[in-house]
Each structure stands twice: as C-alpha cells, then as structure tokens.
ZADO-553898 format. One line per 5 residues: number of its first residue (from 1); for each residue x, y, z of N, C-alpha, C. Coordinates in steps of 0.001 Angstrom, whole numbers, plus 500000, padded with zeros to 6 digits. Example, Ala and Ser with C-alpha at 12.3 -4.5 7.8 and 13.67 -1.06 7.14 Angstrom:
BEGIN
1> 513190:494310:507800:512300:495500:507800:513200:496700:507800  512850:497750:507080:513670:498940:507140:512900:500030:507870
This chain:
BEGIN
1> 500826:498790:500000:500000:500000:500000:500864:501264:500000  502001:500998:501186:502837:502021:500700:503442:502495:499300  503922:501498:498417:504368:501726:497868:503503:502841:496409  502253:502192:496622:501171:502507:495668:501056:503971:496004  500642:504218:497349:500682:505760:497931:501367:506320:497168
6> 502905:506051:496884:504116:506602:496744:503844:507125:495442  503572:505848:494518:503583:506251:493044:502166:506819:492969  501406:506630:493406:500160:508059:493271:500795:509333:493621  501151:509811:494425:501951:510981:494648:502676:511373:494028  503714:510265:493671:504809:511178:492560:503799:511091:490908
11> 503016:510138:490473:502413:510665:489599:501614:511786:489943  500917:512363:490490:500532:513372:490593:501152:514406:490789  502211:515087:491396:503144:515539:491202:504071:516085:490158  504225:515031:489005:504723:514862:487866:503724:515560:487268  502417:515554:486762:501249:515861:486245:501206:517251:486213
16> 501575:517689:487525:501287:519031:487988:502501:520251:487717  503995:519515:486984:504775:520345:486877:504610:521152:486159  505427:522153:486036:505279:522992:485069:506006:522367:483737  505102:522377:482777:505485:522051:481543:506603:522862:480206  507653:522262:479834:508097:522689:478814:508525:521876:477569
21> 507911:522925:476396:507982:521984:474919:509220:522174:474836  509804:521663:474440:511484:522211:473623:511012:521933:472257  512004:522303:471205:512503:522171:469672:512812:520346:469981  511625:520063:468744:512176:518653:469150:513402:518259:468180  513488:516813:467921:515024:516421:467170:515247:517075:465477
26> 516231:517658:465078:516387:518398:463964:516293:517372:462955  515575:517833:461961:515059:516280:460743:515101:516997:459631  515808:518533:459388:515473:519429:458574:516418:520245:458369  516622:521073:457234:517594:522437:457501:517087:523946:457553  517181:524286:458187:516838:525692:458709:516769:526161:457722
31> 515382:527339:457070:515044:528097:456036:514297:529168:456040  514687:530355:455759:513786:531588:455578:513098:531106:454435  511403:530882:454750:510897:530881:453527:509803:532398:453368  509202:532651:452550:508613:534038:452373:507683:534579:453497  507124:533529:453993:506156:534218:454939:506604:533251:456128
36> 507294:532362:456196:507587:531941:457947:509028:531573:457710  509313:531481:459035:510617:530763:459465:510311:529313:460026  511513:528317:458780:511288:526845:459098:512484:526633:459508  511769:526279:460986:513333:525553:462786:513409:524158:461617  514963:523900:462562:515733:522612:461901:514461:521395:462621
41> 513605:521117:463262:512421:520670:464056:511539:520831:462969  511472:521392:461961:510331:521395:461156:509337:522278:461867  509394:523260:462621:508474:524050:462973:508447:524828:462189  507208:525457:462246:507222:526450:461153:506607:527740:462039  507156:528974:462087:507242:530076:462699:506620:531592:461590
46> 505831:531911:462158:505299:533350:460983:506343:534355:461061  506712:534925:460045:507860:535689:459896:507142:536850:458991  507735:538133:459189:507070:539502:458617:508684:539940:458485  508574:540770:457675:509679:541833:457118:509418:542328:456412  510258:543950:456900:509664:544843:456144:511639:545743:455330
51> 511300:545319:454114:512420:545882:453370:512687:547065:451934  513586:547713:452231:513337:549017:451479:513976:548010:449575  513494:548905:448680:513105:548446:447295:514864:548343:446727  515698:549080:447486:517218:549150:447461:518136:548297:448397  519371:547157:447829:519744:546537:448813:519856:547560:450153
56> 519820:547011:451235:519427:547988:452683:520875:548155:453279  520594:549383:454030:521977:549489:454544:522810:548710:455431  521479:548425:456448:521268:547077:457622:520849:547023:457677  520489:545845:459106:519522:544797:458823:519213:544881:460083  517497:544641:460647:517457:544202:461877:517031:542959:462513
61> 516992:542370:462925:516704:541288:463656:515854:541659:464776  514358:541497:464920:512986:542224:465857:513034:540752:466684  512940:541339:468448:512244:539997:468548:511350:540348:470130  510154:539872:470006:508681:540446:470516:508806:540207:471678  508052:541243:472756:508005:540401:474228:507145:539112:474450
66> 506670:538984:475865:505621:537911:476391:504158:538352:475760  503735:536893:475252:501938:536910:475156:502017:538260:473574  503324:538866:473382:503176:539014:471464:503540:538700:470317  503484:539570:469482:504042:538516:468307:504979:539713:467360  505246:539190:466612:505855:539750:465582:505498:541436:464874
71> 504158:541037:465186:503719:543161:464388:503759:544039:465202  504446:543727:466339:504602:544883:467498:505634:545862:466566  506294:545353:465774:507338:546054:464675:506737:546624:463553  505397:546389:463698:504838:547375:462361:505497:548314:461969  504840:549528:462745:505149:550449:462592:506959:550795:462070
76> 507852:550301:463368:509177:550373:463697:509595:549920:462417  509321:548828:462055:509707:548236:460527:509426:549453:459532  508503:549609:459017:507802:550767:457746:508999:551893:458311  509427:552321:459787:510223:553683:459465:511317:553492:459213  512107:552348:459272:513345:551505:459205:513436:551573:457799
81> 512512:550942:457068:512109:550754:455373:512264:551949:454973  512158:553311:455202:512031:553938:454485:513371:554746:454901  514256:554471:455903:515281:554800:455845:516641:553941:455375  516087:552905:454564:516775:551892:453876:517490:550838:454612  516661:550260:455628:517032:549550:456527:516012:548370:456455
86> 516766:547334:456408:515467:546402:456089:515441:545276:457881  513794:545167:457879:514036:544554:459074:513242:543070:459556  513891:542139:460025:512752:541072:459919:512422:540576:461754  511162:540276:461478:510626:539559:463213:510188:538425:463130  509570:537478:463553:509332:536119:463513:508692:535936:465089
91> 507091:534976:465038:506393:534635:466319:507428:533975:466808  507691:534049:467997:508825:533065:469015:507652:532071:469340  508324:530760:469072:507084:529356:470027:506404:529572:471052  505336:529272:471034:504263:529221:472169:503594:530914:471601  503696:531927:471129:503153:533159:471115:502736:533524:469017
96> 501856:534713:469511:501266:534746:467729:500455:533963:467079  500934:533135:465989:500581:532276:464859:501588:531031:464805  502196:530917:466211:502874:529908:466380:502285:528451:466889  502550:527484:466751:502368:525695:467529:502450:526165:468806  501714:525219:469702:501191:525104:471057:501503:526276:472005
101> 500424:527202:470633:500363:528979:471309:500164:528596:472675  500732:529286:473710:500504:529503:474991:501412:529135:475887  502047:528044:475312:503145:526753:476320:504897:527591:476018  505290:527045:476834:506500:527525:476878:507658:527179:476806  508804:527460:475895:509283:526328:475363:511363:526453:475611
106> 510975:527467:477047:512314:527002:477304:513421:527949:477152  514187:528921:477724:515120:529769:476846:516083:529354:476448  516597:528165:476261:517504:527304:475636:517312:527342:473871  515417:526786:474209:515079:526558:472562:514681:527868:472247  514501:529215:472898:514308:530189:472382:515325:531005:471941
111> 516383:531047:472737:517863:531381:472082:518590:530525:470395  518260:529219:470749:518860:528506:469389:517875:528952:468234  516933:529512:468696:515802:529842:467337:516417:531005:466888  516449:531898:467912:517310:533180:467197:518576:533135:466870  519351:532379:467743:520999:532079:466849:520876:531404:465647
116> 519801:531057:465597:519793:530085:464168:519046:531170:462954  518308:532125:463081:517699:532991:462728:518584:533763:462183  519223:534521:463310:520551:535620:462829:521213:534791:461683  521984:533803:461819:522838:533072:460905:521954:532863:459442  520858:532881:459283:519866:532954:458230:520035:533995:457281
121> 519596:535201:457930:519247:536096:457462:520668:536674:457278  521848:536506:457647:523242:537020:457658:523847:536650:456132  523053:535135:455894:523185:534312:454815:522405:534853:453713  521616:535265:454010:520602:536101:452714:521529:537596:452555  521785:538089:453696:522489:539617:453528:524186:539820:454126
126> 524742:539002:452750:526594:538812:453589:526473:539995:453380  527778:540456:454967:528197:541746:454737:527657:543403:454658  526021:542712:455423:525836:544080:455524:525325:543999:457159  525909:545261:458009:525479:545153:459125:524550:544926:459739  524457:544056:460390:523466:543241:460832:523369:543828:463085
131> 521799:543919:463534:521591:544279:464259:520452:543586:465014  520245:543250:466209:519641:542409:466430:518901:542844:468202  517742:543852:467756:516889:544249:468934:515654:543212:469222  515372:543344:470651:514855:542624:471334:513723:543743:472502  512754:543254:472380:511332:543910:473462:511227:543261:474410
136> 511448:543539:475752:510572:542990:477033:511637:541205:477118  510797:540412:477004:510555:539163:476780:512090:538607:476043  511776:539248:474588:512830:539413:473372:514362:539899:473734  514310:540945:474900:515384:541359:475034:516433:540520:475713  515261:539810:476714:515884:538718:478294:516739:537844:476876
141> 515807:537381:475910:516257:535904:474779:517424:536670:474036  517353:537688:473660:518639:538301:473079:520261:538286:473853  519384:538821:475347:520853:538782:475976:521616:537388:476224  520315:536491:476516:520637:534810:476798:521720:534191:475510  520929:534778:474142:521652:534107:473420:522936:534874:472798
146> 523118:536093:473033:524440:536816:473064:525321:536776:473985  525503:536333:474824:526544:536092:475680:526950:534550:475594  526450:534093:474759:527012:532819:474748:528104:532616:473660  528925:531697:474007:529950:531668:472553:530091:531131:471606  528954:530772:471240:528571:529731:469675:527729:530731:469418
151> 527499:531969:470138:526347:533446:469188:526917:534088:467953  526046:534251:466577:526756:534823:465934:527151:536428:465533  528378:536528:465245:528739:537788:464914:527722:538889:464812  527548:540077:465449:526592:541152:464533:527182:542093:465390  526600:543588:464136:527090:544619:464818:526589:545471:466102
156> 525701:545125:466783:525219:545660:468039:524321:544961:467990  523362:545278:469419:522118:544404:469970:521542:546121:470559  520171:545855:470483:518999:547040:471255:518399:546286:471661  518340:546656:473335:517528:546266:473832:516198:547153:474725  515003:546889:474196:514067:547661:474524:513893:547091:475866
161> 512930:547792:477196:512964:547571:478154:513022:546236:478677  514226:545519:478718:514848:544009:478888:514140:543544:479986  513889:542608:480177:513008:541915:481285:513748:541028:482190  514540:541712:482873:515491:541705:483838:515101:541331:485015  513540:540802:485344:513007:541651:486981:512722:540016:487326
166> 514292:539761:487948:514368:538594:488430:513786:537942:490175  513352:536754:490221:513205:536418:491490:513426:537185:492885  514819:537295:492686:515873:537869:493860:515340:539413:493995  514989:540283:492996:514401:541300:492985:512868:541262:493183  511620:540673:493285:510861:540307:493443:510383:540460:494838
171> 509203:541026:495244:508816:541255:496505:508542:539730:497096  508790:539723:498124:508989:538409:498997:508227:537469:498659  506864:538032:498278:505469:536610:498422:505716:536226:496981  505923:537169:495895:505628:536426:494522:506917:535109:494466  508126:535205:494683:508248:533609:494299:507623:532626:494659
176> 507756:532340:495854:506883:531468:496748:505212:531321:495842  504915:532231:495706:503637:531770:494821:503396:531436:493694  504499:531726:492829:504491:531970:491552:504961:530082:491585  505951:529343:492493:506360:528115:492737:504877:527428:493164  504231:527512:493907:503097:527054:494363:502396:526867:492880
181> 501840:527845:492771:500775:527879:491003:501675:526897:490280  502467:527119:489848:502922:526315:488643:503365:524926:489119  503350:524578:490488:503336:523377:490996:501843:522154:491401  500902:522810:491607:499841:522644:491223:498927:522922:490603  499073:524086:489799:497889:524061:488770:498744:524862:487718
186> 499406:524553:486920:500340:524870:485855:499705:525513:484675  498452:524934:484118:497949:525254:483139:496781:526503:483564  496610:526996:484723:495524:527752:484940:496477:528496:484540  494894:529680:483976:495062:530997:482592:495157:532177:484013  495583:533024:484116:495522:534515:484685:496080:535348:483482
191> 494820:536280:483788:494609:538045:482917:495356:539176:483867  495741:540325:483251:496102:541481:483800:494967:542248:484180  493599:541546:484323:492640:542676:485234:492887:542968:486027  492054:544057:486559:492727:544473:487803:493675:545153:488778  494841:544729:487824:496190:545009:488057:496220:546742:488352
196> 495869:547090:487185:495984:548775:486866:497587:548807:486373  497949:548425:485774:499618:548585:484887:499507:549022:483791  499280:549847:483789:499694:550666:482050:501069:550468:481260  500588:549818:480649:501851:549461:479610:502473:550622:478390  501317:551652:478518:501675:552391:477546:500828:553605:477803
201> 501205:554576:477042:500382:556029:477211:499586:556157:475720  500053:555204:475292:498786:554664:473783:497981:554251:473694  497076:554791:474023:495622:554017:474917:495163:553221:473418  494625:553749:472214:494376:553335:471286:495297:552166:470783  496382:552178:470836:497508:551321:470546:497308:549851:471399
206> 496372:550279:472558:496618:548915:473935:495261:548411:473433  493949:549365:472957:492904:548870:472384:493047:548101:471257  493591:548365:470610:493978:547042:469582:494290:546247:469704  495472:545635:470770:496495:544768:471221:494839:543966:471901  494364:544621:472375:493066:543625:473205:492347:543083:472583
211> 492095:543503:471372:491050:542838:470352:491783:542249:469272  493120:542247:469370:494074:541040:468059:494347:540179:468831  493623:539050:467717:493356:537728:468403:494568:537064:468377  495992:537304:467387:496924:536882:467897:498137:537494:469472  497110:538281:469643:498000:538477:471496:497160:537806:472492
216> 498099:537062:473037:497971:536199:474217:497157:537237:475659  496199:536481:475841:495044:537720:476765:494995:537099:478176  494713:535386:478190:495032:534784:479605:496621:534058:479337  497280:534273:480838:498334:533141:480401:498852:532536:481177  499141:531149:481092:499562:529961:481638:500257:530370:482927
221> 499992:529477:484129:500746:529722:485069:501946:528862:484806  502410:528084:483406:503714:527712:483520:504468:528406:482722  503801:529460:481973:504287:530159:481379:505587:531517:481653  504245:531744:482969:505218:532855:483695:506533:532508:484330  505968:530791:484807:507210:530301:485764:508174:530622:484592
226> 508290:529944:483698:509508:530232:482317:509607:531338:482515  509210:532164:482320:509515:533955:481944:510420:534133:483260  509584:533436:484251:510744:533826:485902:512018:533377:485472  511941:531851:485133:513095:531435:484602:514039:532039:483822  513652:532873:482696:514666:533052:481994:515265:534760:482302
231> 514161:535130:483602:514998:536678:483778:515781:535980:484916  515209:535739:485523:517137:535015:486748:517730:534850:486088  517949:533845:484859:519681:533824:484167:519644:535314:483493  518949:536034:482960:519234:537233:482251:519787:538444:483427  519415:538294:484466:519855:539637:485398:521650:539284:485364
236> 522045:537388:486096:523406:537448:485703:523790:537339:484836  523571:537507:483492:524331:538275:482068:525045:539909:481823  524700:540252:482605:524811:542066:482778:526214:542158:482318  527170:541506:482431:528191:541498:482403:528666:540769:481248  528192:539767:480758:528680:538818:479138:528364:539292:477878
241> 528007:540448:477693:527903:540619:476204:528881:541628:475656  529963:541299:475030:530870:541553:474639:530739:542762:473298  529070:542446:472433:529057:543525:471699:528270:544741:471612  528569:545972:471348:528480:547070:471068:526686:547135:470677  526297:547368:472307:524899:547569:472979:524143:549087:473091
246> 522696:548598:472786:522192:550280:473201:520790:549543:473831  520566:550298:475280:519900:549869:476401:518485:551220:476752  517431:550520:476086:516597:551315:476338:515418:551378:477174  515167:552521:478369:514333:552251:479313:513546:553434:479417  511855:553301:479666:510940:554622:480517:510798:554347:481402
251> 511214:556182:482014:510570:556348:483164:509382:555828:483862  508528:555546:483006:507047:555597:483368:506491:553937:483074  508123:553022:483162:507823:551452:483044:507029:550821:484412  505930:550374:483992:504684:549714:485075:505181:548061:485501  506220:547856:483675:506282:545711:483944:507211:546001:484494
256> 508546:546566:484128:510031:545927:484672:510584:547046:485461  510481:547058:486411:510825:547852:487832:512049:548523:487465  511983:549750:488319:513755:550309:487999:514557:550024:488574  514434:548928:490379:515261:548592:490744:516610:547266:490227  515691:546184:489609:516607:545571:488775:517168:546219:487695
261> 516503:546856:486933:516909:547754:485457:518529:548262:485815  518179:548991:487040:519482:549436:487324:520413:548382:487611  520210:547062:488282:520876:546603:489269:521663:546260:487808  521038:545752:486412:521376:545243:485662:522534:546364:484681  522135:547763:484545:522597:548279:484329:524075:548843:485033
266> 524109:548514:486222:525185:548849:486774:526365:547812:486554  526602:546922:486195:527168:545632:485608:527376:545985:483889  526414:545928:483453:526091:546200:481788:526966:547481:481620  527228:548304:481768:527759:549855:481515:529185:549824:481683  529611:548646:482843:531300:548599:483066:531879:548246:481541
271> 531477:546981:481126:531884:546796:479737:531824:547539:478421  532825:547598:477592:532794:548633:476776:531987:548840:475071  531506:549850:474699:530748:550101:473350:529264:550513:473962  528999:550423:475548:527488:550514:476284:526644:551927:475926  525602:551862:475431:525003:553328:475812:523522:552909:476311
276> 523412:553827:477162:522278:553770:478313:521409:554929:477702  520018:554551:477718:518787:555996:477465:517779:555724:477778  517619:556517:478898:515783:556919:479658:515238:557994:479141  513950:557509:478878:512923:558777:478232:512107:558742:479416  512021:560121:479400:511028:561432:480764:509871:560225:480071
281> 509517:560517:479291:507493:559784:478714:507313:558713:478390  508687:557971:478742:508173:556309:478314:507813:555865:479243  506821:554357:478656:506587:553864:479114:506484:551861:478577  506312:550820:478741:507382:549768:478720:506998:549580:477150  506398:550191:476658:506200:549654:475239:506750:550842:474559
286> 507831:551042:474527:508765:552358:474292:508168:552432:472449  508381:551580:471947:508458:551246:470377:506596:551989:470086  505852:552085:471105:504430:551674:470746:504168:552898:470912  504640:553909:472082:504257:555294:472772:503648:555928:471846  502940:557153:472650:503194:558305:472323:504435:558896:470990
291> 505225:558602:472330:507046:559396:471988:507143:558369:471022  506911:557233:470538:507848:556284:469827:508944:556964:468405  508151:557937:468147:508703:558307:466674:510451:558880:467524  510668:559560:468522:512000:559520:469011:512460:558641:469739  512322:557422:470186:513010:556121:470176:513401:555850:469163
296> 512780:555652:468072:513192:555110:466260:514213:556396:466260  514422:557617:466066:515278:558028:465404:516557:558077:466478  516831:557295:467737:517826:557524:468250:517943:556264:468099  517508:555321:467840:517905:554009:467458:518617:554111:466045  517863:554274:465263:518280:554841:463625:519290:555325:463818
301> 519983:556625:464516:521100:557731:464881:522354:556742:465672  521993:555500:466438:522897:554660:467091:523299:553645:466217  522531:553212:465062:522983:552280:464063:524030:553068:463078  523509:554179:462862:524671:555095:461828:525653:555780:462270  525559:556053:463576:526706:556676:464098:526969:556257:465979
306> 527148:554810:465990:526904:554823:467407:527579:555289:469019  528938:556008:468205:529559:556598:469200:529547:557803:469305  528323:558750:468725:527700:560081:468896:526645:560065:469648  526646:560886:470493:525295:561321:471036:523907:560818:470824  523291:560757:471491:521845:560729:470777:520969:561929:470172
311> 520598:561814:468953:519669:563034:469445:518703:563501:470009  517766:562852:470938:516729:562775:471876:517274:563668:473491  519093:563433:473363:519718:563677:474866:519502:562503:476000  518663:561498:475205:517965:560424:475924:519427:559406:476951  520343:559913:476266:521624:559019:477035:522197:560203:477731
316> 521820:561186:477454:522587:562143:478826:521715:562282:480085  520153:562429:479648:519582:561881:480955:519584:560766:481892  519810:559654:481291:520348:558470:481981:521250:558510:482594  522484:559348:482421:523396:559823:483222:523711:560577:484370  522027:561545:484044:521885:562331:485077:520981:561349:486370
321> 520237:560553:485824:519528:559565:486604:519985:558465:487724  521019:558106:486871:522077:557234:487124:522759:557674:488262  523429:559317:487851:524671:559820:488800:525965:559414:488550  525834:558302:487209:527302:558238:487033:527480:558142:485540  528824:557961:485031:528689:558302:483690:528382:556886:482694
326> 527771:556600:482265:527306:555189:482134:527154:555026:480312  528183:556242:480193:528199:555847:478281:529161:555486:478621  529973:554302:477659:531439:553980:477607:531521:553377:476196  532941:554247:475807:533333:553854:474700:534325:552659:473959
C-alpha cells in the first residue's frame, strides 16, 4: 500500500509540473521561407519583414516580448524601410501564429531559434550590418543568446525595456507563489485585470492589442514560471555581452521595475561600446508610445553613428539619473 501511495503521489506531482515543449530532434535544415521561418524541428514560425526596394543598409533582427508577436514592429519596421534599413521579426514558440500557442518552450530553445535565425538572414544579407533588437521578453532571449559563445557575429544588439526583473528582485510573496501555482495548477490561465499597469500612454495602441486575436490575453501559470526562469539567468548576464549595445528604458515602466533595470545596468555599463537611454514619457512599450517616433530616430542615429550622442539627449539623461557616467566607449 505504501508503495502505491508513493507512486500516486509522485504521479501526481509529475502531472502538475510545470510544463516545457522544447525544439524537438532536427530532421530538417533551417530556412527563411517568404512568409515563415522553418526551425531545423520542422516548425514552422510566421515571419514579417519589412524591406526598402534598394539593397538595405542594415539589417534588423525584431524579437517580441511575452503573450506578442511579431507586428509589434509594424510600425518600427515601415520607418526603418524607408530609411533603407530592412528589418525582419518572427512569432517566438508558444506566442502569435505559432504551435502550442501559449506553452512555453524554454530559453535554451528560444535562444537557438534566434541564433539560428541571425545566421539565416546574415546568409541572405553577407556583409551588411546586421543588428539584432529585442522587446521585454525578446530582450531577456537576446541577451541569453548573446553572451554565449557559439552566438553569431553582429554589429550591436537594442535592447528595449529588457526583462530583467528577476526572482531575487521580486517582493517576497511572489516567488513562493508563483512556485506554488505552477506546481499545482500549471495550466491555469491569469489576465492582467485588475492590476491597473499601464503598459503604455497609447491608449488606442493597447485597444487594439486587446482585440488582436493573435496576442495572448490569459496566460499559463507555467508560462510565467519560464519567463521567471529566463529573467534570473538574464539579470546574471549584465556582464557577458561583449558587443556594442544600446539599452533602452521609461521612466514611466509599470512591467520591469527600475530597481533591477538598474541593478542590471550597473554591471552592463562597466563593459565597453554601452550606451544607456531613459525617456522622461516612456513607458514599457517604448516602440508603441506616444514618443515612439524619438526612440526610432535615436535608434536609427545609434545604428549610423553609434559613438555620437543621441539626438533625443535620451543618454545624457540616463546619466543624470544614474549619477554616474554610464556611456562607455
């Protein structure tokens, strides 16, 4: 009887973990095809890009936060395009128009999607600078898979408000609960009602996002556990990325707190090529704002000239915020 107890328990137990898909065994070769990206897994991933009618000057590499997808770059793409910059995004697994929307598939297999991605599109465009920004979610998977040393070559990384806001930073009760939920009820859905977090000062912009049926509206309690997961290893990265970074944060961020931002930034800034920029009116969907049209042109202004100034001043306020000098060349 004991023993039966036993294995009822640990099957149940087992049942209740938090679940992750990975990239299953590679049976394929990795391919940009016109409208998706096909993983060496035979997954097939929706892919958008937006490219000017002239080979482009560079290139970007978009990659979306939690619960979005790929057209968070609409806009950002079309102003890129028309400054002869061509740029591509792709649904990351589990989110968008992707396979087993909702589930979570690991920042291991979310990093090899984009190292395998970059190396793609590097292959379609030898030799022209290649750049590779990341949102929220996107940014944590950017830094994961840039500090590693099988990442490939490119000329800088942007990272939009990086999702840094690890455990250890976390007010006391949410780990402990966030371990509980995803230990017994893994698959229950939670919404941001309630909350009151403004993600943006684009009210119209957040009304849309609510009624496109490809953004994720409830989401998995094993989902988040992952997301916990992959900002603990992303806070200790602050220090491993070796290339020539631009780090973008608002004031007026509701998801990712300023106390990690900084903690992360204070690590991130020692190493050299760093530039740091807080906007007075952002807020975590910097790309989406109000202000967005001056995020794009100090992004644009950091791809063409990245050891000048910004023109927003957006990196001298960070400095003043900061208290210390946190551009380094």
């Amino acid at each position: 009887m004991r023993h039966l107890l036993t294995s009822l328990l640990t099957l149940l137990l087992s049942a209740c973990m938090p679940h992750i898909q990975p990239a299953g065994t590679p049976v394929t070769t990795a391919q940009l095809l016109p409208h998706r990206y096909l993983t060496a897994d035979a997954t097939l991933l929706p892919l958008a890009s937006w490219r000017p009618e002239q080979p482009p000057k560079a290139i970007i590499v978009a990659l979306h936060g939690f619960n979005d997808y790929s057209h968070f770059f609409q806009d950002s793409g079309e102003f890129f395009r028309q400054h002869g910059i061509a740029s591509y995004a792709y649904d990351q697994r589990g989110f968008g128009g992707s396979p087993q929307r909702g589930g979570w598939s690991g920042a291991a297999t979310l990093s090899q999607d984009l190292n395998n991605f970059v190396r793609l599109v590097q292959h379609r465009h030898p030799d022209t600078p290649l750049f590779v920004l990341g949102e929220s979610m996107g940014g944590a998977v950017v830094i994961n898979t840039f500090s590693q040393a099988d990442a490939p070559p490119v000329n800088g990384l942007i990272l939009v408000a990086p999702a840094v806001w690890a455990r250890a930073t976390m007010p006391w009760y949410q780990p402990p609960l966030l371990w509980t939920l995803a230990h017994t009820v893994p698959k229950l859905t939670l919404t941001g009602r309630g909350l009151k977090i403004l993600a943006s000062d684009n009210i119209p912009m957040l009304r849309a996002l609510g009624k496109d049926p490809q953004v994720i509206k409830a989401t998995r309690v094993e989902a988040m556990y992952g997301l916990a997961d992959l900002m603990d290893a992303t806070l200790g990265l602050a220090g491993q990325l070796p290339q020539p970074s631009l780090l973008l944060y608002g004031d007026h961020d509701q998801l990712i707190p300023p106390t990690p931002t900084r903690q992360f930034i204070q690590t991130f800034s020692q190493s050299p090529a760093k530039t740091i920029a807080f906007y007075k009116n952002g807020y975590h969907m910097l790309l989406r704002d109000l202000d967005a049209a001056t995020v794009r042109q100090d992004i644009l202004a950091w791809i063409t000239t990245p050891n000048s100034p910004l023109p927003s001043t957006a990196d001298h306020y960070a400095q003043s915020r900061l208290g210390v000098d946190i551009r380094t060349d």
